[in-house]
N, C-alpha and C positions, 0 to 999 in steps of 0.2 A: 442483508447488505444495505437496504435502500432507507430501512430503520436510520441502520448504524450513522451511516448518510447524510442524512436529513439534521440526526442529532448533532455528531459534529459540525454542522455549517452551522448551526443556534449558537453554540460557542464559539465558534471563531469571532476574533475579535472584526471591529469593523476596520476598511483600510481607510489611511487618512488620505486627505484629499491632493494635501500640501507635501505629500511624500515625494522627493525630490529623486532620487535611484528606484527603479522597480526593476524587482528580481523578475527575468523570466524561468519560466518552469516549463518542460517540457515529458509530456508524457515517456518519451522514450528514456530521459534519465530518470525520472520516479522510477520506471521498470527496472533500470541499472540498479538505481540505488536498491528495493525491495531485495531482487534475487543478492545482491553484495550482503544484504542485511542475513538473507535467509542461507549463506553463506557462514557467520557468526553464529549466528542461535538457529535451532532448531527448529522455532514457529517466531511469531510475532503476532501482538493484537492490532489488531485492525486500529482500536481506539488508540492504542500508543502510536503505530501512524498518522493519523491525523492531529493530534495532542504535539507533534512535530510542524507542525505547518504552522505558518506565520499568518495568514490569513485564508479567505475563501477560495480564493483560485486556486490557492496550491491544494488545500483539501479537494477541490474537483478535478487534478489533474489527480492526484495520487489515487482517487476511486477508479479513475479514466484508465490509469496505470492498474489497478487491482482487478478491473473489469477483461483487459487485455492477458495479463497473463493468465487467467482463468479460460477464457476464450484457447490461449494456444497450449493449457494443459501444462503452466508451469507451476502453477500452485493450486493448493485447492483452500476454499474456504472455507472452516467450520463451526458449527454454533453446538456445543454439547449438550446445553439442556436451553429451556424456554427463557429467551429474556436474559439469558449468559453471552459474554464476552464471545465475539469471534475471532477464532484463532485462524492464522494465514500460514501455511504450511508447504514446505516445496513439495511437489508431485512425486512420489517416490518412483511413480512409472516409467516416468519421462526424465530420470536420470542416467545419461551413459553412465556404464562401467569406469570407473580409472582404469584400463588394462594394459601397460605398459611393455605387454611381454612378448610382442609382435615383432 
């Protein structure tokens, strides 16, 4: 993860100085947004989220975001072989049941 990391903040572009609106980003919406995301598809690459971020900050929030839901067991992270894409995947354990029948 700390790779992955490292590498996307080398490509983020720099932010300009003269930028007049600055977005805030908050870790708690990165979380929203990921689990929304992991909602739609079934994994996501780490690198297509941060490939999403406008600059540096937002890539450290959305690690900040990818580090927390890992912590409370909603996703988990995977790297399938050496020096391969890591996929972001929801916690198959830590999803209730839909059971409506109650």
């Amino acid at each position: 993860l700390l790779s992955a990391f490292k590498k996307a903040l080398s490509k983020a572009p720099e932010e300009q100085i003269y930028e007049m609106i600055k977005e805030e980003f908050t870790v708690e919406q990165k979380i929203h947004d990921i689990l929304h995301l992991l909602l739609e598809r079934s994994q996501v690459f780490l690198s297509h989220l941060f490939s999403q971020a406008r600059g540096r900050v937002e890539i450290v929030v959305i690690f900040m975001a990818i580090l927390e839901l890992i912590r409370l067991r909603e996703i988990v992270a995977i790297q399938r072989k050496l020096f391969g894409e890591i996929e972001i995947l929801r916690n198959q354990d830590n999803i209730l049941p839909n059971d409506h029948s109650s």
